[in-house]
C-alpha positions as CSV (number, residue, x, y, z in Angstrom):
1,X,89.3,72.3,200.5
2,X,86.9,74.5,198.9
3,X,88.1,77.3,196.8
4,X,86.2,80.3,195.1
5,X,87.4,82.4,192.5
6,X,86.6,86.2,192.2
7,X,87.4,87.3,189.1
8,X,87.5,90.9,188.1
9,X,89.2,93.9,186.0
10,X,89.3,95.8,189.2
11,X,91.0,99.3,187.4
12,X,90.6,100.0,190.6
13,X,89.3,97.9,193.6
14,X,86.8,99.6,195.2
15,X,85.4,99.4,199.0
16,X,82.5,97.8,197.1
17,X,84.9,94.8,195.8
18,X,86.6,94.9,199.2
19,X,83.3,94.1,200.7
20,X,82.5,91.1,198.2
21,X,86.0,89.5,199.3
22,X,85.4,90.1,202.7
23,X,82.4,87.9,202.6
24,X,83.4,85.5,199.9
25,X,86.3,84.6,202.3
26,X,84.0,83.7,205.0
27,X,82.5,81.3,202.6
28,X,85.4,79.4,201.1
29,X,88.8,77.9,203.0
30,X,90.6,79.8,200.1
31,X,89.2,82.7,198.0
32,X,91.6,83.6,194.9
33,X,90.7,87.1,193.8
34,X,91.9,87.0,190.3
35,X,92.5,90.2,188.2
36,X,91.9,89.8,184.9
37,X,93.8,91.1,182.0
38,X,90.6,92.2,179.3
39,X,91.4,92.9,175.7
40,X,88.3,94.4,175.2
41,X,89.1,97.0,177.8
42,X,91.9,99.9,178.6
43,X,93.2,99.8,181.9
44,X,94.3,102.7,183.6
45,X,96.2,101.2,185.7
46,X,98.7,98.0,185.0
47,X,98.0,94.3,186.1
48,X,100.9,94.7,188.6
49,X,99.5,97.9,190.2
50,X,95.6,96.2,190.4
51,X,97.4,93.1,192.2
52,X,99.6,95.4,194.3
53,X,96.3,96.9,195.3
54,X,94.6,93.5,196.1
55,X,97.3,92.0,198.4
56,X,97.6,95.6,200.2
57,X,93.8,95.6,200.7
58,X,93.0,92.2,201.5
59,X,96.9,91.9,203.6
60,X,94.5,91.0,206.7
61,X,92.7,88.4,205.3
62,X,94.8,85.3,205.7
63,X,92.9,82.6,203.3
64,X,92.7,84.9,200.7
65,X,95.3,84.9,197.1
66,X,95.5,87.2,194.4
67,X,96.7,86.6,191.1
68,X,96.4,87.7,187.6
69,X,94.8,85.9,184.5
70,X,94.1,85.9,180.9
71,X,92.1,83.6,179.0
72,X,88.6,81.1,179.6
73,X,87.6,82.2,183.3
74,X,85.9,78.6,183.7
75,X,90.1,76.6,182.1
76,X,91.6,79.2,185.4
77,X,89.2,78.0,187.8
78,X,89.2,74.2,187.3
79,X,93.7,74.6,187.0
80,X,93.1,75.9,190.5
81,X,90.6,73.3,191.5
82,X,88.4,75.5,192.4
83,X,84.3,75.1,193.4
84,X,82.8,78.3,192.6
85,X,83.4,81.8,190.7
86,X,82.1,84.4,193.2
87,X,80.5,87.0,191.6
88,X,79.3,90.4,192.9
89,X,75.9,91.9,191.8
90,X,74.4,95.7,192.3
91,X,71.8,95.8,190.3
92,X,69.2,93.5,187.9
93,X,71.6,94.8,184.3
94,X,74.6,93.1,186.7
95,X,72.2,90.0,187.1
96,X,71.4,89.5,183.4
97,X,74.9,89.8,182.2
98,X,76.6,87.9,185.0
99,X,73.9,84.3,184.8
100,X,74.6,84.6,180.9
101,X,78.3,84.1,181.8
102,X,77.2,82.0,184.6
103,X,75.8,79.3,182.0
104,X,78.4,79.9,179.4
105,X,80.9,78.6,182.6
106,X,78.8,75.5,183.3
107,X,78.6,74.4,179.7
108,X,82.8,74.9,179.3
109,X,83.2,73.3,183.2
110,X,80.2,70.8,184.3
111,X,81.8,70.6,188.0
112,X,81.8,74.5,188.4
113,X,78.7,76.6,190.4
114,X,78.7,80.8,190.1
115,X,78.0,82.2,194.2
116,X,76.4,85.4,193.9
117,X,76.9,88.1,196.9
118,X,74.4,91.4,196.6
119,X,76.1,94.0,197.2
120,X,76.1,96.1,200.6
121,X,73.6,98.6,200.1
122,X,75.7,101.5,200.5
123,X,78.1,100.8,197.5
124,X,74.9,100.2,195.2
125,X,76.4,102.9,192.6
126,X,79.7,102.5,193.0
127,X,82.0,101.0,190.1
128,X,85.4,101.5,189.5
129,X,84.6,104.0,186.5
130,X,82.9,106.3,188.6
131,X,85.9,106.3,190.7
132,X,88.4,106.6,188.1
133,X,86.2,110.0,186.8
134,X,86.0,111.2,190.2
135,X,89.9,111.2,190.5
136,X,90.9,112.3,187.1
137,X,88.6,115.5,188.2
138,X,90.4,116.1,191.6
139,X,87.8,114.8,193.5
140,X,87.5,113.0,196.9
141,X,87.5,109.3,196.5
142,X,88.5,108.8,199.9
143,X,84.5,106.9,200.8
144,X,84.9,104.9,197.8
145,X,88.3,103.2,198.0
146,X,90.5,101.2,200.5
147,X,92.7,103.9,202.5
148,X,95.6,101.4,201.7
149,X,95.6,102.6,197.9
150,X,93.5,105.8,197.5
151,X,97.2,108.1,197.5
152,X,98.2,105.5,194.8
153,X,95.3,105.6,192.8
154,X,94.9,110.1,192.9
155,X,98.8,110.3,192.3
156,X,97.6,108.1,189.0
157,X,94.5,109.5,187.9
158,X,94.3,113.6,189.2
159,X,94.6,115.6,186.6
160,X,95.1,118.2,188.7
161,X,97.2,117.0,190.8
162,X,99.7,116.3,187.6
163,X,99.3,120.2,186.1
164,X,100.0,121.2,189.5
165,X,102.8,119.4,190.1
């Protein structure tokens, strides 16, 4: 069976990661989308609302998991004897950071290859910090994240939909 990994922060999915598993999950008999918990980073939202997110916006795709790590990407990947990390790319700074970690996860696993998917072309700009600032300002999100979680995600970040409320 071949499994990939897609590993992410994902505070929050976006359509743009929705579209990586989409077509990571055509390439694998089991994709694991894995959020992962960053010390270097604070989350807006909590591991357990980013994997709520994932299962309610992947619910229709039947091969693929989500779960939460912490720790060496390449030690979670071979405990879930797994091929490949799938990683998502929009643009050459993505590239140059993303084939460094690429080779940092070969040296620590030998059996383990990194798939990367280009982004579609109309999510080329988005990340989830522009969608984060979008909703903390009231704005529409509603073309940048899964309809399954964009009431979740503005009931968490609009400002003024707090002072308002």
């Amino acid at each position: 069976m071949r499994i990939g990994v897609y590993p992410g922060s994902f505070d929050p999915a976006t359509l743009g990661h929705l579209d990586i598993i989409q077509r990571a999950s055509k390439l694998f008999d089991k994709l694991i989308v894995a959020a992962m918990v960053n010390g270097e980073k604070t989350s807006a939202f909590t591991m357990e609302e980013k994997v709520d997110f994932l299962k309610r916006m992947t619910a229709d795709l039947p091969n693929v998991e989500v779960e939460c790590f912490s720790g060496l990407l390449a030690d979670y990947v071979r405990e879930k004897n797994a091929c490949a990390i799938v990683k998502g790319l929009r643009a050459v700074s993505d590239f140059e950071y993303e084939f460094q970690m690429a080779l940092a996860n070969k040296k620590l696993n030998t059996e383990l290859d990194t798939v990367f998917l280009m982004t579609d072309q109309k999510y080329l700009f988005l990340s989830s910090t522009i969608v984060r600032d979008i909703a903390r300002h009231g704005g529409d999100i509603s073309e940048f994240v899964s309809e399954e979680v964009r009431e979740d995600i503005l009931k968490k970040l609009d400002r003024t939909h707090q002072n308002n409320g």
